[in-house]
N, C-alpha and C positions, 0 to 999 in steps of 0.2 A: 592564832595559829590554825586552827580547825576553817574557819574562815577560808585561809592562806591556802590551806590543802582542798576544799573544796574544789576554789578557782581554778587552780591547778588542774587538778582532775575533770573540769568541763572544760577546759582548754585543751587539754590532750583527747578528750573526745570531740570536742570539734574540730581540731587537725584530723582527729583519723579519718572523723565524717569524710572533711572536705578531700581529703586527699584519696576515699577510698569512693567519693561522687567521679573525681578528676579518673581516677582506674577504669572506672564504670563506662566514662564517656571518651577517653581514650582505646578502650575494647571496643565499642561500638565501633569506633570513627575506623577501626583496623579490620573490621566484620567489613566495614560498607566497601572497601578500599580492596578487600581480597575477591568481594563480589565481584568488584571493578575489573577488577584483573581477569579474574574466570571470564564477565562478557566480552571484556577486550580482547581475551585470546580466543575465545569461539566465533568474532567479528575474524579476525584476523585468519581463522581456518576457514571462515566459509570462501576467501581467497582462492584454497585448493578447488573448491567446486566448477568455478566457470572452467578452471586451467585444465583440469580433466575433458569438461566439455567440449573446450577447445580441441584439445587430444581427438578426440573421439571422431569429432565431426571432421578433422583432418585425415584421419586412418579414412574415412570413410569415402572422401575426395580421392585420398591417394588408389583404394578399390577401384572406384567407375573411373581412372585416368589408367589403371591395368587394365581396365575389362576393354576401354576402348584404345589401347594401343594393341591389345591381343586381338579384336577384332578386326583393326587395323592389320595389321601383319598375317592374320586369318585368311587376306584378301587376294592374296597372291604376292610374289615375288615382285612383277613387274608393278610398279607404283607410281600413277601419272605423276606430274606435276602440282595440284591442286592438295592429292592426300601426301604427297609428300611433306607440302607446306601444314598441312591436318596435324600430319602427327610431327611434324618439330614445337607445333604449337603445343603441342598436349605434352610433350618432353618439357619442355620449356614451364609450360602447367606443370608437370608432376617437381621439377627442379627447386620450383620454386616453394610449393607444396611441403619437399624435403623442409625443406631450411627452416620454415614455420614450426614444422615439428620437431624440429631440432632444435630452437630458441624454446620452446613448451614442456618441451622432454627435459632440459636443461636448470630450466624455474622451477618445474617441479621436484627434480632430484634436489635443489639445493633447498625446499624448504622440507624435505624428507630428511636430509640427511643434517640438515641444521636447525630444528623446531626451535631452539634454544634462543633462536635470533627471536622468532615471531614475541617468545615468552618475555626474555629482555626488552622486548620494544613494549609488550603488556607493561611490566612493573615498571620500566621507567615516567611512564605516560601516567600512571596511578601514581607512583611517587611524587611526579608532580602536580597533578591535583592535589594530593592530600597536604602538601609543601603549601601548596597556593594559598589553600583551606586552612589552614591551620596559621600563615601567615597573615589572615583577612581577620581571622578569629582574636589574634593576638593584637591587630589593629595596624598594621605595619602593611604596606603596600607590595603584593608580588612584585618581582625584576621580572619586566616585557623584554 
């Protein structure tokens, strides 16, 4: 009987061992996976960076296509032929100019006002590595 209760009781501690190893390395595997996600969404912000610069260097465009149609129109009333054709060209520049910044203005306000997309694309993406990883781990082949 004493025997009996012995086994018993190094049974129940090696379940807890194993089960509180398996705790251990499932905390880990959810440590490595939240890391995932934080660099995954600071990949995903640095997105914002160019989109601003784009901005920027636009606004700046759009400046020197003012300064040279107010130089233009500076020039007097009457306007050969040649700068006529000068500044439809620069209209025509600044038009198009618009519209650039208005597809840039547009990206950006939707990841301003929706971060939540970028974060959901983070966890799904670590969801499925950890899925994959824990599918290889288990011995069972990821679905391609």
């Amino acid at each position: 009987m004493a025997k009996t209760l012995k086994d018993l009781l190094l049974a129940l501690l090696n379940a807890t061992l194993i089960l509180l190893a398996l705790c251990l390395f499932l905390g880990w595997k959810l440590a490595q996976s939240v890391d995932q996600i934080r660099v995954g969404f600071a990949e995903n912000l640095q997105v914002v960076a160019p989109l601003r610069d784009q901005a920027q260097g636009i606004r700046g465009e759009l400046a020197a296509l003012r300064s040279d149609l107010a130089t233009l129109g500076s020039q007097g009333t009457q306007l050969d032929a040649v700068t006529r054709q000068q500044l439809n060209a620069a209209l025509r520049r600044l038009g198009d100019l618009e519209g650039k910044l208005e597809d840039t203005q547009a990206r950006l306000a939707g990841l301003v006002e929706k971060p939540e997309d970028l974060i959901d694309y983070a966890i799904t993406t670590s969801a499925d590595t950890v899925t994959d990883r824990l599918l290889i781990l288990k011995g069972c082949e990821p679905a391609t």
